[in-house]
LUMLUMSE-5956 format. One record per residue (C-alpha): residue number from 1; residue in one letter; x, y, z. Coordinates in steps of 0.2 Angstrom, whole numbers, plus 5000, padded with zeros to 4 digits. Layout:
SITE_num_residu_u_v_w
SITE_NUM_A_X_Y_Z .
...
//
This chain:
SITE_num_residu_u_v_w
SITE_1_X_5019_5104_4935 .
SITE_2_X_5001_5098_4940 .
SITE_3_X_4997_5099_4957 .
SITE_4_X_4982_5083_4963 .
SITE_5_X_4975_5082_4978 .
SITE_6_X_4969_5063_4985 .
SITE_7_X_4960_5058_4998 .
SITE_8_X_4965_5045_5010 .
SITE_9_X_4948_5039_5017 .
SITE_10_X_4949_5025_5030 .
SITE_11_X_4932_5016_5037 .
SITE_12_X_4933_5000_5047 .
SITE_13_X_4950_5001_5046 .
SITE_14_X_4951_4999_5028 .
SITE_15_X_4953_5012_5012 .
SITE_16_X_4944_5019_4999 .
SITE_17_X_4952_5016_4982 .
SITE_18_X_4944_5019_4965 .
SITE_19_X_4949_5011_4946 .
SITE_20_X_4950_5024_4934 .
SITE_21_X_4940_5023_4919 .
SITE_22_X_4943_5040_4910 .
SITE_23_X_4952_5039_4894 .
SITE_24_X_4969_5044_4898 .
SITE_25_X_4986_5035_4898 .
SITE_26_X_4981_5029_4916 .
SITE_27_X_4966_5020_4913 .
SITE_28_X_4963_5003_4922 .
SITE_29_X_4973_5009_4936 .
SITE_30_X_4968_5012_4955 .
SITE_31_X_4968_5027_4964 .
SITE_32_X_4963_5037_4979 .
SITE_33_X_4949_5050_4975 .
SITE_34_X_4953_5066_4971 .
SITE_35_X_4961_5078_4956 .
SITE_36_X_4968_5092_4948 .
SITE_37_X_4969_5110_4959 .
SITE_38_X_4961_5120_4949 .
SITE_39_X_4961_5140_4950 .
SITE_40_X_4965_5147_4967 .
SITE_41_X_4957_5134_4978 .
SITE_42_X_4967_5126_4990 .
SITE_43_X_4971_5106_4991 .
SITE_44_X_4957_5106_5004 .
SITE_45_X_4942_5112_4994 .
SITE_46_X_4949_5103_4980 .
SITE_47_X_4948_5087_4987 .
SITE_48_X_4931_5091_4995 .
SITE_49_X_4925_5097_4976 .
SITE_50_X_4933_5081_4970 .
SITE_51_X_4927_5069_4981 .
SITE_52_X_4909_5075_4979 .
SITE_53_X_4910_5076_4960 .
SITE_54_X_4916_5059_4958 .
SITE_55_X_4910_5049_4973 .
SITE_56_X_4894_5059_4978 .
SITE_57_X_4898_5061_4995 .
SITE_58_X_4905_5075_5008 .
SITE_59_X_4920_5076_5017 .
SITE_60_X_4931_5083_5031 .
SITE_61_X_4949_5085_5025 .
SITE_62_X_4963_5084_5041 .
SITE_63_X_4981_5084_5040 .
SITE_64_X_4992_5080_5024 .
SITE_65_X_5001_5063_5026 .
SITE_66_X_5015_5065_5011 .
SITE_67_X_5017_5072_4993 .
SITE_68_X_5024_5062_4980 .
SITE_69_X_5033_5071_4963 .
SITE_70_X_5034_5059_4949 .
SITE_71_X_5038_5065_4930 .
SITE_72_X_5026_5052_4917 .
SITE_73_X_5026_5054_4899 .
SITE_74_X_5010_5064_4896 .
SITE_75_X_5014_5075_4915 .
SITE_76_X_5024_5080_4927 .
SITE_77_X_5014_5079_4946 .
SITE_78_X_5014_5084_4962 .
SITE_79_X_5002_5072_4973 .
SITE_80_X_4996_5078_4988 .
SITE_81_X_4988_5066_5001 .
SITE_82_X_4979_5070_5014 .
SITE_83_X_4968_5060_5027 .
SITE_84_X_4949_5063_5026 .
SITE_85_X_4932_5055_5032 .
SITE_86_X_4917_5055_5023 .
SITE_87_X_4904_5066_5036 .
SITE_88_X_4887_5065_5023 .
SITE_89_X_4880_5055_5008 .
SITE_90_X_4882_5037_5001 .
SITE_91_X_4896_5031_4988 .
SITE_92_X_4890_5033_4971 .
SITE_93_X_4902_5031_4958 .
SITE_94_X_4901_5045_4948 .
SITE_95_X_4916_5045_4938 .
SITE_96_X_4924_5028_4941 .
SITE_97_X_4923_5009_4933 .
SITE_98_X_4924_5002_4953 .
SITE_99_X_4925_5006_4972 .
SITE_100_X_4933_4996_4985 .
SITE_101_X_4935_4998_5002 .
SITE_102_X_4952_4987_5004 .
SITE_103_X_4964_4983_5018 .
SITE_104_X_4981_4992_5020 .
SITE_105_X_4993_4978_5019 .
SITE_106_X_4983_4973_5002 .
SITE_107_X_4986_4989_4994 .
SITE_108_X_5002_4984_4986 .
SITE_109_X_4992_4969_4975 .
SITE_110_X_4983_4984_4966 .
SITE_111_X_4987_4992_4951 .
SITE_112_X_4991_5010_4955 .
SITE_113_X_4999_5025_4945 .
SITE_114_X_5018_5028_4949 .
SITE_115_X_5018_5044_4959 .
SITE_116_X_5006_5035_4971 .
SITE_117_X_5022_5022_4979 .
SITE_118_X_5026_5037_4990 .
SITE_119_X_5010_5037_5000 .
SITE_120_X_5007_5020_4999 .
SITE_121_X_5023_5017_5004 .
SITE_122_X_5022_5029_5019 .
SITE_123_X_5005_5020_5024 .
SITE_124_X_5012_5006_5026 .
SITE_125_X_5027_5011_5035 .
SITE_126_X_5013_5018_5047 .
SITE_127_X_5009_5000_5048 .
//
């Protein structure tokens, strides 16, 4: 099982959310920035590593809000999402087709990957 690690960044009371444009099975949909665990880093320093690499910009990673496990036909992950907050730099989309800071009770009209219901089910429940 492949272990990700997302950022949930909130800013004026709305989240950042990016559309994926890599070549994979998941293309077109919208997610919350982050990746793959790599080596022996933790879900923190991944997400910092993630985050910088895709969006150009630093941040501080706080508590973990939920993990979601979900079995697709290409992988079998375990997401991890944990608050964060951007402390230095400005969005640049590195990695991504587009960025959007969006509202919480719009999430749900966005195309998103499966394993990520959990946490924005959980979100919303926080509502």
């Amino acid at each position: 099982m492949v272990q990700v690690a997302v950022a949930i960044i909130e800013n004026s009371g709305k989240l950042l959310i990016a559309k994926r444009e890599k070549n994979d099975p998941l293309k077109g949909r919208w997610e919350f920035p982050g990746g793959k665990i790599e080596g022996t880093e933790t879900a923190e320093e991944c997400i910092q590593r993630e985050v910088f690499e895709e969006l150009g910009v630093k941040v501080s990673v706080h508590e973990l809000i939920c993990s979601s496990k979900h079995r697709y036909e290409h992988v079998s992950v375990e997401l991890l999402a944990y608050r964060a907050i951007i402390i230095s730099g400005e969005i640049s989309s590195q990695e991504y087709k587009e960025i959007q800071w969006v509202s919480l009770s719009d999430l749900h009209s966005y195309s998103f990957p499966a394993a990520n219901r959990v946490i924005i089910d959980k979100l919303m429940n926080e509502l």
